[in-house]
Backbone of each chain as ProteinMPNN parsed JSONL, in Angstrom:
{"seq_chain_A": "XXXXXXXXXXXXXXXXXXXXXXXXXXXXXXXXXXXXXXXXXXXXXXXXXXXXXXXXXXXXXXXXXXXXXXXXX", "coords_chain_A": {"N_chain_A": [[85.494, 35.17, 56.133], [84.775, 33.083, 53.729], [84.178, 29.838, 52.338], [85.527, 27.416, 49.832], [84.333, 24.453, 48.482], [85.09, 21.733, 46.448], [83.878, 19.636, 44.472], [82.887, 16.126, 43.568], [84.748, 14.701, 40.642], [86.458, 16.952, 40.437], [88.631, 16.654, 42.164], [90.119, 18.171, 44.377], [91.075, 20.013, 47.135], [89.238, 21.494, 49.872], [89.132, 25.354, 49.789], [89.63, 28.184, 51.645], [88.688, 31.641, 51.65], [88.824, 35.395, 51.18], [85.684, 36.862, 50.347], [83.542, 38.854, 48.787], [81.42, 38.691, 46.852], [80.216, 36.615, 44.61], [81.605, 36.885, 42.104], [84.035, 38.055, 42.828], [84.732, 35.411, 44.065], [85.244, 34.07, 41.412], [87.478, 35.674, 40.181], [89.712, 34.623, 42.327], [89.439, 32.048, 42.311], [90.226, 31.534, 39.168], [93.195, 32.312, 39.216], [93.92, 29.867, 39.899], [95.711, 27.342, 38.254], [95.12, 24.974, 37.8], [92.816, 24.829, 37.698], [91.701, 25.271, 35.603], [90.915, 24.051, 33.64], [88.216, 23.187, 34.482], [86.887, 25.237, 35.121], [84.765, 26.52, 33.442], [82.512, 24.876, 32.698], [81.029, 23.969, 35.141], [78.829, 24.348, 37.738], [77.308, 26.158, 40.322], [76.954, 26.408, 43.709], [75.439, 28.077, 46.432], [75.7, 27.55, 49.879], [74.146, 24.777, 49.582], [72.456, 25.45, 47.505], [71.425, 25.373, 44.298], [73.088, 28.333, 42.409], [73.41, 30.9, 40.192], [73.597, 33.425, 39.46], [76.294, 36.205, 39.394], [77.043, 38.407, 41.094], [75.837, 37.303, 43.264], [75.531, 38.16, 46.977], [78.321, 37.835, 49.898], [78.271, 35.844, 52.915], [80.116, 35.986, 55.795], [81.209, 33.0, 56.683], [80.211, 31.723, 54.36], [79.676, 29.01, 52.049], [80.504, 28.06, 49.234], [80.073, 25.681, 46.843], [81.469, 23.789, 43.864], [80.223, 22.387, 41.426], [81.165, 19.821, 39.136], [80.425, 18.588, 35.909], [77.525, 16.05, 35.052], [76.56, 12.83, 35.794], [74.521, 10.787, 36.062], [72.659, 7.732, 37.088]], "CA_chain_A": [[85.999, 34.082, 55.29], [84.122, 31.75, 53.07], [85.061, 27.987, 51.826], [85.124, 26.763, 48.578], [84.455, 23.239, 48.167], [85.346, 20.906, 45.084], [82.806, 18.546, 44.678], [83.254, 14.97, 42.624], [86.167, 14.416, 40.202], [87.865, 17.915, 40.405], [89.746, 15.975, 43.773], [91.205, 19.239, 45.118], [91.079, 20.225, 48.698], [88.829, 23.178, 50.176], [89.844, 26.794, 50.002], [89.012, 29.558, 52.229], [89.354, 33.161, 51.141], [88.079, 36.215, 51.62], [85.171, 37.221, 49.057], [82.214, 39.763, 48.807], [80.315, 38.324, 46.392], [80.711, 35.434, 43.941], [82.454, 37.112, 41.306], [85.34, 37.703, 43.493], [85.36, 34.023, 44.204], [85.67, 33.478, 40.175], [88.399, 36.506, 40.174], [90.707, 33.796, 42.591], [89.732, 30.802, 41.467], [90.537, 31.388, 37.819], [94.014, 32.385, 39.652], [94.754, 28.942, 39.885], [95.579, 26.881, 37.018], [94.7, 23.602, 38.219], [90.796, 24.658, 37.476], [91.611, 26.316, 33.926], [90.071, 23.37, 32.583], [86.613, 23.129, 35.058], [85.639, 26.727, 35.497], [83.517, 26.972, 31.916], [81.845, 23.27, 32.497], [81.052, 23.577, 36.623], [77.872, 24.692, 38.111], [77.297, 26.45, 41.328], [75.824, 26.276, 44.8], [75.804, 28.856, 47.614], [75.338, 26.795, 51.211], [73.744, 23.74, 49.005], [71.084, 25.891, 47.003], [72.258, 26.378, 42.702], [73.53, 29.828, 42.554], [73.361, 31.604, 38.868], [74.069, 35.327, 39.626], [77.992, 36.308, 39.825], [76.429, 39.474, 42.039], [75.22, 37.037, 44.558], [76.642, 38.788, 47.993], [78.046, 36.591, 50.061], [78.76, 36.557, 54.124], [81.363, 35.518, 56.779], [80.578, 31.104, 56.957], [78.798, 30.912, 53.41], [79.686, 28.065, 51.771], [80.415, 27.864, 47.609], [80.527, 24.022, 46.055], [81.674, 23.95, 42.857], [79.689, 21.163, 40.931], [81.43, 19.214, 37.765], [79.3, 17.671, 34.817], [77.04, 15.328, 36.072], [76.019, 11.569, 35.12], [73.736, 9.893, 37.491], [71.977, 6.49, 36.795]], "C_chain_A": [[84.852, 33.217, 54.789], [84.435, 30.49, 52.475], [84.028, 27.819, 50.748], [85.677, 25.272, 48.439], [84.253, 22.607, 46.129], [85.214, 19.598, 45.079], [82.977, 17.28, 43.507], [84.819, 14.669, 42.352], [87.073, 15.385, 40.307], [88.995, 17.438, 41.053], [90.606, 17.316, 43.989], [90.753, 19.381, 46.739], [90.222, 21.933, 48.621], [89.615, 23.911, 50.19], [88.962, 27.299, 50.815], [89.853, 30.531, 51.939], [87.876, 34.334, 51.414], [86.698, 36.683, 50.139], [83.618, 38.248, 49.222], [80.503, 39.369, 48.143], [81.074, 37.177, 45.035], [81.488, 36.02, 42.702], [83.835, 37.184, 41.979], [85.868, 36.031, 43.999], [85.973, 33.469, 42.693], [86.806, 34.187, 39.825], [89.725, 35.236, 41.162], [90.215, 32.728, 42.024], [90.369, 30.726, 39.798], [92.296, 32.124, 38.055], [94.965, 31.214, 39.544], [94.351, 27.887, 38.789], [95.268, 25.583, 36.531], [92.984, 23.759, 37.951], [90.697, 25.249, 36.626], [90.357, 25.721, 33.223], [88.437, 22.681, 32.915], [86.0, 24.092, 34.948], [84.305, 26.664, 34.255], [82.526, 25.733, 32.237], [81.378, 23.273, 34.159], [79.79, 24.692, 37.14], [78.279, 25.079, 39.703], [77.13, 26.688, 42.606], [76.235, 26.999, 45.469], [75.347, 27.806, 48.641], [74.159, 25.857, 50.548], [72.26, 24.372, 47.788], [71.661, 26.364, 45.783], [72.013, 27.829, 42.856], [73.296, 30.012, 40.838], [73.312, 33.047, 38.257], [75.464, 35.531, 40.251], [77.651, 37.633, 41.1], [76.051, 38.86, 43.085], [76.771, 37.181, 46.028], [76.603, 37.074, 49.017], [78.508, 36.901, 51.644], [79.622, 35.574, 55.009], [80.658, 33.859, 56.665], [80.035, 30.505, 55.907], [79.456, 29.775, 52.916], [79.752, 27.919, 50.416], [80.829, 26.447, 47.379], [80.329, 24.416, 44.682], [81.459, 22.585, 41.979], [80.038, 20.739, 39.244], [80.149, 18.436, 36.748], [79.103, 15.985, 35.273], [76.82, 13.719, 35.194], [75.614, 10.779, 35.974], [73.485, 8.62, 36.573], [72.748, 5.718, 36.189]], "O_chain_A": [[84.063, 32.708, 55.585], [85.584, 30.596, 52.047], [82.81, 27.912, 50.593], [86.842, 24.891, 48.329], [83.613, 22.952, 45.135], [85.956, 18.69, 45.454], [83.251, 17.724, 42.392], [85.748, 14.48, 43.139], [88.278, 15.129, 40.307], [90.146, 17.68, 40.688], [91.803, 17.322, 43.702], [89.987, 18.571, 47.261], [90.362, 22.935, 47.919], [90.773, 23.625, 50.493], [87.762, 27.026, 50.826], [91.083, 30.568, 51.903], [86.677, 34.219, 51.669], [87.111, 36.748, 48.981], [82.755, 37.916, 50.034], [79.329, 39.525, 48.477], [82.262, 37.102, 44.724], [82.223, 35.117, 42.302], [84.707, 36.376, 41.659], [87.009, 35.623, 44.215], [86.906, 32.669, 42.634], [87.483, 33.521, 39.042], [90.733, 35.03, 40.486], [90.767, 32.477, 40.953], [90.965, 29.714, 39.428], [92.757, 32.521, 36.985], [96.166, 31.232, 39.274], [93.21, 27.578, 38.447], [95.167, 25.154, 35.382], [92.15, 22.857, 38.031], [89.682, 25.938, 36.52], [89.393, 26.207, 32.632], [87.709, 22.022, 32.172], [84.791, 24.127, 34.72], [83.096, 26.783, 34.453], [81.439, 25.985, 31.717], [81.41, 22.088, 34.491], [79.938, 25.88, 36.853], [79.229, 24.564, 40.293], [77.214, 27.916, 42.585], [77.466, 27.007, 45.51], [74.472, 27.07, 48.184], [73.051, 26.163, 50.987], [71.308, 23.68, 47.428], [72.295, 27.419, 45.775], [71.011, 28.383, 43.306], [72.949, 28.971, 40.28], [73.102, 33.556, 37.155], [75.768, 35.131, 41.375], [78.323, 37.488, 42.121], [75.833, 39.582, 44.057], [77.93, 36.789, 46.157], [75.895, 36.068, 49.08], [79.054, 37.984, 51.855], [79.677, 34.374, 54.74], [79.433, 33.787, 56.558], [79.518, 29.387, 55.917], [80.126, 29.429, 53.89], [78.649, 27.457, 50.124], [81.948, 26.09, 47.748], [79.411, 25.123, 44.267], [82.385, 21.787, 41.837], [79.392, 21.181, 38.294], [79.144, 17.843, 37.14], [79.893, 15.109, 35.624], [76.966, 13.665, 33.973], [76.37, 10.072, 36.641], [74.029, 8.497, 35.475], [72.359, 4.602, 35.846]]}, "seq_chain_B": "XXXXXXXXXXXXXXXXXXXXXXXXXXXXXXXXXXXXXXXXXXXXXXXXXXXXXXXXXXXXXXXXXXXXXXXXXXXXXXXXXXXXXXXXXXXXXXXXXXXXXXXXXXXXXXXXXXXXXXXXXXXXXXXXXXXXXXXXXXXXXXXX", "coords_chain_B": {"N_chain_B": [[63.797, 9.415, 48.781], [66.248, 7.335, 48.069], [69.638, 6.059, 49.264], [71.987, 4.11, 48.637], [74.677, 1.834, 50.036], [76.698, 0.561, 46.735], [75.432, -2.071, 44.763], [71.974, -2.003, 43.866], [68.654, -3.634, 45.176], [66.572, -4.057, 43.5], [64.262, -5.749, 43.646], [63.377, -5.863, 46.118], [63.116, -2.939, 46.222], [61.147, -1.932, 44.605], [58.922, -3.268, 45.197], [58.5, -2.904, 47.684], [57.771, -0.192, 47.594], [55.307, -0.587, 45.694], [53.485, -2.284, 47.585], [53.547, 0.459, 49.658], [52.136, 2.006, 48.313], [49.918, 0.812, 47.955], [46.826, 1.26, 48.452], [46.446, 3.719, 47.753], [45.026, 4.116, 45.43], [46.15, 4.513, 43.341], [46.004, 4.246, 39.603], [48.245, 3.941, 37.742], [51.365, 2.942, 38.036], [54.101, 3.059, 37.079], [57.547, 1.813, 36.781], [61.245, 2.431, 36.24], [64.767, 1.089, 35.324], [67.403, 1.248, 35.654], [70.336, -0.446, 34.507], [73.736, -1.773, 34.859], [75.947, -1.814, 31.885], [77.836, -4.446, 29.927], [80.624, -2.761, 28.85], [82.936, -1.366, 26.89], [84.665, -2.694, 28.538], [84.864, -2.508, 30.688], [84.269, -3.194, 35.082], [82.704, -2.72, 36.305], [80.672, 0.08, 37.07], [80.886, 3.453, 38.947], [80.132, 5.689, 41.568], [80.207, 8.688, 43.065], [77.937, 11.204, 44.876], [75.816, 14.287, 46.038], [74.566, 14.76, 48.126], [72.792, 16.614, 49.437], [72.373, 18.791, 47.537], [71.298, 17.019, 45.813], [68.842, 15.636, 47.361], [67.401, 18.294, 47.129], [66.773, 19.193, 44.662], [65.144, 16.427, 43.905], [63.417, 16.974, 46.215], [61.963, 19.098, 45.094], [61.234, 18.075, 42.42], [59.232, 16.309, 43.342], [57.632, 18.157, 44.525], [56.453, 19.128, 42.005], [55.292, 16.838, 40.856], [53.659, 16.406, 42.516], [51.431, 18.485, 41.829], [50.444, 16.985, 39.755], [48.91, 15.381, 40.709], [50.203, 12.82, 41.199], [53.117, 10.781, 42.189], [56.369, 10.404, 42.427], [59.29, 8.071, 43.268], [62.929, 7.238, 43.857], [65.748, 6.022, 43.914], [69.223, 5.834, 44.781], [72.517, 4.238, 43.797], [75.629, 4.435, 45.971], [79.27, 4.251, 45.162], [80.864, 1.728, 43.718], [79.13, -0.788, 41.157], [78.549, -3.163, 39.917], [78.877, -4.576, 36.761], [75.638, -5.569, 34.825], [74.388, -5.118, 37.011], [72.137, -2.952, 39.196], [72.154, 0.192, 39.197], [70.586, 2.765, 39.471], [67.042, 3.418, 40.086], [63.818, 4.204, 39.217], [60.461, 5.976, 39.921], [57.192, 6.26, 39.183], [53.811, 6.882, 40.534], [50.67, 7.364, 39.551], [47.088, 8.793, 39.313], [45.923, 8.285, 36.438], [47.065, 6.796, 33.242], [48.436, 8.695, 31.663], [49.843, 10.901, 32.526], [51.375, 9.2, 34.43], [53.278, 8.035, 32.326], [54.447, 10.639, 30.931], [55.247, 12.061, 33.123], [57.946, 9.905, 34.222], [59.617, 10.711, 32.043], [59.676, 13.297, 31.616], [61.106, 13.411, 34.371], [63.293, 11.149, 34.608], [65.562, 12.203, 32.244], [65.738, 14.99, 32.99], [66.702, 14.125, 35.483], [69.384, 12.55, 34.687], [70.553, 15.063, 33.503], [70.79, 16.736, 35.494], [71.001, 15.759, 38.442], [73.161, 15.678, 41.322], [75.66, 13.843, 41.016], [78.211, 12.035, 39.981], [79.713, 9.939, 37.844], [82.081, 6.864, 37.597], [83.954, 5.176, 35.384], [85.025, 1.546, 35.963], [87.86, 0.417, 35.736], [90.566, -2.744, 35.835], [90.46, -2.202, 38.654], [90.62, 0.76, 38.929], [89.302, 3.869, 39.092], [87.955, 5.949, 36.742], [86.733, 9.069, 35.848], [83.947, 9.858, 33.971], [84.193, 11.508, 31.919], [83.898, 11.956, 28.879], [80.92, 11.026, 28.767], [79.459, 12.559, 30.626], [77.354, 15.161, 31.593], [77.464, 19.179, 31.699], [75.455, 21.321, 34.428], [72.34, 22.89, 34.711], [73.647, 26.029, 34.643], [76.263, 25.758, 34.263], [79.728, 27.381, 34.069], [79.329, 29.428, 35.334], [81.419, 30.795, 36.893], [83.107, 31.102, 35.112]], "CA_chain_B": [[64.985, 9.557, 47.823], [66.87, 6.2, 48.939], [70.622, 5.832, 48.799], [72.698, 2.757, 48.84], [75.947, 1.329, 49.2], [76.373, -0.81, 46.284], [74.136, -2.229, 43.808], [70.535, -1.862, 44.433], [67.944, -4.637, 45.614], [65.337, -3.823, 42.513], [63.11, -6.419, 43.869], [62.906, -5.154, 47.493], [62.646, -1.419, 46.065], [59.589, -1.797, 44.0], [57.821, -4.326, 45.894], [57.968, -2.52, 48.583], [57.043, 0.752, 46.885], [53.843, -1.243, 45.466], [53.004, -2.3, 48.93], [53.389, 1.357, 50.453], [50.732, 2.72, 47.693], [48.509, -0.425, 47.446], [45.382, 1.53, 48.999], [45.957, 4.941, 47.197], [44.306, 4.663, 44.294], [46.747, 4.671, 42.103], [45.629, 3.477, 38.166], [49.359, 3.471, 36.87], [52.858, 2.501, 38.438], [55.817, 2.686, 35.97], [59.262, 1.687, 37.022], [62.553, 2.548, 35.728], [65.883, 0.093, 36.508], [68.935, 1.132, 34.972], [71.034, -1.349, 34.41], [75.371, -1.613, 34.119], [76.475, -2.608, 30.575], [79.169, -4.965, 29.929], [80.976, -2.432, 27.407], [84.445, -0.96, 26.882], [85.914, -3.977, 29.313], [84.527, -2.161, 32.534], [84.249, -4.082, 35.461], [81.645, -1.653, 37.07], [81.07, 1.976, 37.461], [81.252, 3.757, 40.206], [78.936, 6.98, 41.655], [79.985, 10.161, 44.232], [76.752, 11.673, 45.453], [76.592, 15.152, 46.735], [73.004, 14.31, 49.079], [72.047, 17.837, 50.099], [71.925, 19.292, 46.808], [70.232, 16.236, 44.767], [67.238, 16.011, 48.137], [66.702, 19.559, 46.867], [67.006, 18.565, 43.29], [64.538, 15.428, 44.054], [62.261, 17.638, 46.073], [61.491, 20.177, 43.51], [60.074, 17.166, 41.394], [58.351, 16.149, 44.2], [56.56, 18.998, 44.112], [56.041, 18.775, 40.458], [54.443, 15.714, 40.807], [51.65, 16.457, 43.69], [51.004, 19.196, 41.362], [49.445, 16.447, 39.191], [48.449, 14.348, 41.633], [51.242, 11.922, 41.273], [53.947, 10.472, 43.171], [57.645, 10.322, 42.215], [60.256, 7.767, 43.751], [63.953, 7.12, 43.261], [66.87, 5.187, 44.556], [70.599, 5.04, 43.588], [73.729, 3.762, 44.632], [76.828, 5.312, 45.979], [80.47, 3.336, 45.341], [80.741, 0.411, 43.284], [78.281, -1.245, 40.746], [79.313, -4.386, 39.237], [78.167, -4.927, 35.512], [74.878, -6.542, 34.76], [73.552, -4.71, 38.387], [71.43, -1.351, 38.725], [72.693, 1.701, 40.081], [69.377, 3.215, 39.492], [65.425, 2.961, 39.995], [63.089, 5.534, 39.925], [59.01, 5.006, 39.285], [55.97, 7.412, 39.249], [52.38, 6.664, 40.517], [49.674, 8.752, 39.102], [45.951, 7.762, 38.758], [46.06, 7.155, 34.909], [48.397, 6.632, 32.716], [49.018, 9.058, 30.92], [50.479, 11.844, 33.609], [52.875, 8.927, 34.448], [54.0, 8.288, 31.069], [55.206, 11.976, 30.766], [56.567, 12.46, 33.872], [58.972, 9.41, 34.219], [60.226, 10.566, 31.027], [60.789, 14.415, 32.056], [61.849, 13.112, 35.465], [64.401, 10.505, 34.659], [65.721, 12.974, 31.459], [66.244, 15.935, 34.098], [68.051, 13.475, 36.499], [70.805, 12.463, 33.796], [71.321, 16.453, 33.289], [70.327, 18.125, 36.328], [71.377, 15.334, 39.869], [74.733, 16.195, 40.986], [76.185, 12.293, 40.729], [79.159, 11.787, 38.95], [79.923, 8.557, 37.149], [83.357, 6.42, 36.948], [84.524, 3.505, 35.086], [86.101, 0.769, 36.993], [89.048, -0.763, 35.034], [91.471, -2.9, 36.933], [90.563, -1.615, 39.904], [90.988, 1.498, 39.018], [88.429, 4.271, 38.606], [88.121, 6.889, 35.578], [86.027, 10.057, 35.197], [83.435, 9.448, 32.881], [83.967, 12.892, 31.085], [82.76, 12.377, 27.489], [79.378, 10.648, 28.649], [78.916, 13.69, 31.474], [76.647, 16.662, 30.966], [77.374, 20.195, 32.678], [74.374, 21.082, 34.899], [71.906, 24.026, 34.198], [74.101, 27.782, 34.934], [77.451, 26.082, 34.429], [80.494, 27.959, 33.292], [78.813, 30.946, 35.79], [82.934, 30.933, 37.158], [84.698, 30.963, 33.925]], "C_chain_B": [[65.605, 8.111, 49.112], [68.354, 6.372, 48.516], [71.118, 4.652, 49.146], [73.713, 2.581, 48.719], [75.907, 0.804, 48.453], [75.396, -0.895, 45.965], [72.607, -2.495, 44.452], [69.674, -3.191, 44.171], [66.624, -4.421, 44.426], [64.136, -4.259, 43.156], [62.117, -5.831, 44.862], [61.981, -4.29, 47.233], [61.144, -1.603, 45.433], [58.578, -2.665, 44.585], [57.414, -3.408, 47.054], [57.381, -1.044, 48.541], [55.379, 0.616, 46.439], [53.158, -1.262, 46.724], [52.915, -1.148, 49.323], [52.024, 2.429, 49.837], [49.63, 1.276, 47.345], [46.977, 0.035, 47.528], [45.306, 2.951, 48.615], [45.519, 5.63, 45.95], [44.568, 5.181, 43.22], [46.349, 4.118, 41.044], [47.165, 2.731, 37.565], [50.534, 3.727, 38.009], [53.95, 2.141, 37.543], [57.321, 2.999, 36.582], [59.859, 1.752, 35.873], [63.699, 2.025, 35.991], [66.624, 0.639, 35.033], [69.773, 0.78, 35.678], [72.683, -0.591, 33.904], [75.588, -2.129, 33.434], [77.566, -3.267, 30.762], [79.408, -4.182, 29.226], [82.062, -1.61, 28.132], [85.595, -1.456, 28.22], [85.809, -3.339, 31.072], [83.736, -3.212, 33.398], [83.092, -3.621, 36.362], [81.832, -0.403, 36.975], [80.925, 2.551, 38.855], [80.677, 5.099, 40.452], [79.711, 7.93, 42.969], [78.46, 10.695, 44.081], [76.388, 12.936, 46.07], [74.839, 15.387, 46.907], [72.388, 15.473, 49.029], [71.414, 18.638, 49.194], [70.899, 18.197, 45.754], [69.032, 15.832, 45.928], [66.511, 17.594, 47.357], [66.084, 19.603, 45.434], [65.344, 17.39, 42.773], [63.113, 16.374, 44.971], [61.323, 18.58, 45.695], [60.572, 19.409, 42.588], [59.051, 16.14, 42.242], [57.2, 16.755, 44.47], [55.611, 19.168, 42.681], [54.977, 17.6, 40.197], [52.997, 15.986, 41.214], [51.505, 17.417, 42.942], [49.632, 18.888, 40.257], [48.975, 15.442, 39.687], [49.166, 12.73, 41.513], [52.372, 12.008, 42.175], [55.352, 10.273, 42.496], [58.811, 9.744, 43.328], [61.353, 7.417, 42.905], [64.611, 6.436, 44.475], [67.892, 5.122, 44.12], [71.726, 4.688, 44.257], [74.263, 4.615, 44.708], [78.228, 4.109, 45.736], [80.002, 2.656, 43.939], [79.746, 0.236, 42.866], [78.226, -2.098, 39.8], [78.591, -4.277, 37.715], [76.852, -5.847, 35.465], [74.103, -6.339, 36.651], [72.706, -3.564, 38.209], [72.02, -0.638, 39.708], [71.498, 2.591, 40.432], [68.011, 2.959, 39.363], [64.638, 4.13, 40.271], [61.636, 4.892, 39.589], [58.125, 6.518, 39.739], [54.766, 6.627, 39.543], [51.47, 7.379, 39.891], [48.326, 7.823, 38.755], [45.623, 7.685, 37.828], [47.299, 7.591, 34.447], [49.35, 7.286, 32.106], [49.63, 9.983, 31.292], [51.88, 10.821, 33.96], [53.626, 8.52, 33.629], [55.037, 9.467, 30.597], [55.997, 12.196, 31.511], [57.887, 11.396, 34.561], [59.581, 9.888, 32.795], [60.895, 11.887, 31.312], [61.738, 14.208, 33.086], [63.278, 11.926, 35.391], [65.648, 11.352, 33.471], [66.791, 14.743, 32.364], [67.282, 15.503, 35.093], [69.105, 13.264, 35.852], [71.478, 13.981, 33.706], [71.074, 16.718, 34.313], [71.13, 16.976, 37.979], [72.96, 15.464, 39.496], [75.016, 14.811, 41.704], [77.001, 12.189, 39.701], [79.588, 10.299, 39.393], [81.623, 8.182, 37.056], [83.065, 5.257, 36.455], [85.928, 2.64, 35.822], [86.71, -0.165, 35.832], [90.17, -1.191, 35.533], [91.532, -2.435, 38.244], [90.65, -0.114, 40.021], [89.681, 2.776, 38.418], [88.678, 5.686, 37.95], [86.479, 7.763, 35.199], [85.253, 9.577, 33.977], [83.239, 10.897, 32.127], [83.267, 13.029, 29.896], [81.246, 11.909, 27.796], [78.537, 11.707, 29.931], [78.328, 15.064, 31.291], [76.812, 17.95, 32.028], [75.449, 20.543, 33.228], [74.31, 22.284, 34.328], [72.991, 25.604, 34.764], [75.419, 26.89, 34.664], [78.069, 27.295, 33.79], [80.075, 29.765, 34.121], [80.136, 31.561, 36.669], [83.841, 31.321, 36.259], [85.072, 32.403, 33.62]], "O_chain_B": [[65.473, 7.968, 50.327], [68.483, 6.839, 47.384], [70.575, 4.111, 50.109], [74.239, 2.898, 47.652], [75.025, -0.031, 48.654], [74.429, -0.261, 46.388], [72.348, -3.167, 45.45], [69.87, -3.83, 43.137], [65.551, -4.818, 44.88], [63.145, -3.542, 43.296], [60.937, -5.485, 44.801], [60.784, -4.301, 47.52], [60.127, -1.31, 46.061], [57.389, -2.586, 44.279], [56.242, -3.176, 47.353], [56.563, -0.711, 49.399], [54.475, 1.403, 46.718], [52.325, -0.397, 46.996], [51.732, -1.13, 49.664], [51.281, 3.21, 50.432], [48.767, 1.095, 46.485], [46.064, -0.529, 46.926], [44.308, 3.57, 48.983], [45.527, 6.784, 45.519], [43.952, 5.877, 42.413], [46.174, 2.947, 41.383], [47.329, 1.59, 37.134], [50.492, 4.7, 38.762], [54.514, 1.057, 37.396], [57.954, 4.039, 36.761], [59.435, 1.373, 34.78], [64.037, 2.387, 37.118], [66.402, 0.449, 33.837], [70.127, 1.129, 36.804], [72.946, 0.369, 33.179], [75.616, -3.319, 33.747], [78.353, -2.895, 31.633], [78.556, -4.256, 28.341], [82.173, -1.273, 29.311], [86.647, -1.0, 28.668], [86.389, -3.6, 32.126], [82.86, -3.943, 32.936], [82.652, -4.431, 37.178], [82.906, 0.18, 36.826], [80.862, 1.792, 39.822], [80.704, 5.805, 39.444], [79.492, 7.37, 44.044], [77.898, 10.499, 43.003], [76.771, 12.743, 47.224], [74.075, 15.962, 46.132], [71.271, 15.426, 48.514], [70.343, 19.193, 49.437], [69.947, 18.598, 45.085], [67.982, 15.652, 45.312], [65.317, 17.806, 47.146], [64.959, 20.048, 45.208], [64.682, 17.49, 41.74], [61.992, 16.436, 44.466], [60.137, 18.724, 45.991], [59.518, 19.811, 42.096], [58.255, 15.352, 41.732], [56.086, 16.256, 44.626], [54.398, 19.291, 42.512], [54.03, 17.609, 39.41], [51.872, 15.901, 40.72], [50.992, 17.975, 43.912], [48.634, 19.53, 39.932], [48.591, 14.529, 38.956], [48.563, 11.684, 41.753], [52.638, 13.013, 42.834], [55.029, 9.584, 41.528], [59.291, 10.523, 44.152], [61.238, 7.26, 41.689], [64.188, 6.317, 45.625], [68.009, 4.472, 43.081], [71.77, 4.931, 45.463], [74.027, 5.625, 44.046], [78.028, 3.009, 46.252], [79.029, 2.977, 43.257], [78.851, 0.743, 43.542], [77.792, -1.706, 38.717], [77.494, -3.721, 37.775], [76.949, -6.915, 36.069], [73.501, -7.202, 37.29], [72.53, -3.167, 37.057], [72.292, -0.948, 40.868], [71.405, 3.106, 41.546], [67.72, 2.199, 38.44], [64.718, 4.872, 41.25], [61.471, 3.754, 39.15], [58.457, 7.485, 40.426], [54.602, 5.64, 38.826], [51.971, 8.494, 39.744], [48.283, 6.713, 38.225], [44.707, 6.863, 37.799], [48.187, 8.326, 34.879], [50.527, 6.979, 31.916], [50.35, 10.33, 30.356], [53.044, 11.214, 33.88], [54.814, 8.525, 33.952], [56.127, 9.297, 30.051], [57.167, 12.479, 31.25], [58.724, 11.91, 35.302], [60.279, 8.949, 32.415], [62.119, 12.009, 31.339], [62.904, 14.594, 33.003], [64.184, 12.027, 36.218], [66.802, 11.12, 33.833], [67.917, 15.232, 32.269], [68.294, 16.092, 35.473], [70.076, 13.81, 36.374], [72.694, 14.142, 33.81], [71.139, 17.914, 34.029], [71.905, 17.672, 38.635], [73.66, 15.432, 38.483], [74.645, 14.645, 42.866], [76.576, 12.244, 38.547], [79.744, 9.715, 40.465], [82.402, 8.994, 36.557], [82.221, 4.452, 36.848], [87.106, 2.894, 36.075], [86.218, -1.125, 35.237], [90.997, -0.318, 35.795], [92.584, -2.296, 38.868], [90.754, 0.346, 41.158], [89.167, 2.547, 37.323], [89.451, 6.495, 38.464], [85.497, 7.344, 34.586], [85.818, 8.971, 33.067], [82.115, 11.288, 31.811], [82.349, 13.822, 29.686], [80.359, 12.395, 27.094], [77.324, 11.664, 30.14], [78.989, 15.986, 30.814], [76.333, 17.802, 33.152], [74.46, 20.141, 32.615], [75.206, 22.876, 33.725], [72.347, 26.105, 35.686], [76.222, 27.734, 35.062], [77.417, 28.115, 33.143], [80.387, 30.874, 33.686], [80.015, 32.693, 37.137], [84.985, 31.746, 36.426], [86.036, 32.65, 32.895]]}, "name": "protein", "num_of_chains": 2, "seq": "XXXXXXXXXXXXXXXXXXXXXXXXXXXXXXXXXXXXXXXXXXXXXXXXXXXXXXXXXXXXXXXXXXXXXXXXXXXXXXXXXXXXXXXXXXXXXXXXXXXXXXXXXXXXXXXXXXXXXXXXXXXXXXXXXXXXXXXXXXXXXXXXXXXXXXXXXXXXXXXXXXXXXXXXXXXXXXXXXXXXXXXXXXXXXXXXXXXXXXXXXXXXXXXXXXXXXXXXX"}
């Protein structure tokens, strides 16, 4: 199992699900329709480090945060 | 990298920044204070923070820096930030001027697009996504 966190304004609650590699995490998430309108606009992190390969494998405890458009300062 | 509840002490921060390089031979010290506008009737904005990935974020240009023999600090709030306060301060040392000229400009430029800190507006108490003034970070949309 791996957990997907939803980081800032999305306000949803972690998931855990089963996944191989990060495309299968975008295969359920785009499942649910409550994140129709983040997936295209939301950056990625494996266990806190930006991700940018859907191929990245992934293993039992990892960790995906799903990071919304940003505005610091 | 400093965080804070609540609006930031400007004075403290850079004074005591000055003081911690007073003897290293720095030429140039340029601060950065962004400030909260009074505008569109907000009563403050308001910051989430997500620490683990903006240290990583922050020490990447850390590295960047000692590359040119400069120094790069920052500070920002979390929560709450009344109008007419700062949420943010960042500053560069470098021994002349013209290394920290450039890189407070890539470095504060990169932080608006690249730290993962999302912005609300506080109206009535009530706080609101700042969506149109928010920029996706570098790989979004690598889900859609």
């Amino acid at each position: 199992m791996i957990k997907v966190e939803f980081l800032g304004p999305i306000g949803k609650a972690p998931m855990e699900m089963e996944a191989k590699t990060l495309a299968d995490v975008s295969a359920k998430l785009k499942e649910d329709k409550t994140l129709t309108e983040w997936l295209d606009k939301c950056a990625v992190a494996l266990n806190d480090t930006m991700v940018n390969d859907l191929t990245t494998a992934l293993k039992d405890g990892d960790r995906v945060s799903i990071l919304p458009p940003v505005c610091g300062g | 990298m400093e965080l804070y509840n609540g609006p930031l002490d400007t004075k403290e921060i850079f004074g005591r920044w000055l003081d911690e390089q007073a003897k290293s031979n720095y030429g140039a010290y340029i601060p950065f204070v962004g400030t909260i506008r009074a505008e569109d009737d907000i009563e403050a904005l308001s910051f989430d923070i997500y620490e683990p990935v903006l240290q990583k974020w922050f020490d990447g240009w850390q590295e960047k820096a000692r590359a040119l023999g400069a120094v790069v600090k920052m500070a920002h709030a979390i929560g709450d930030v009344p109008v007419h306060t700062s949420s943010y301060v960042s500053a560069v040392f470098s021994p002349k001027r013209r290394v920290a000229l450039e890189l407070i400009d890539a470095f504060v430029e990169d932080f608006k697009a690249n730290a993962p800190i999302w912005k609300y507006d506080v109206k009535n108490g009530e706080r609101i996504y700042a969506a149109d003034r928010s920029t996706p970070m570098n790989g979004s949309g690598l889900l859609a």
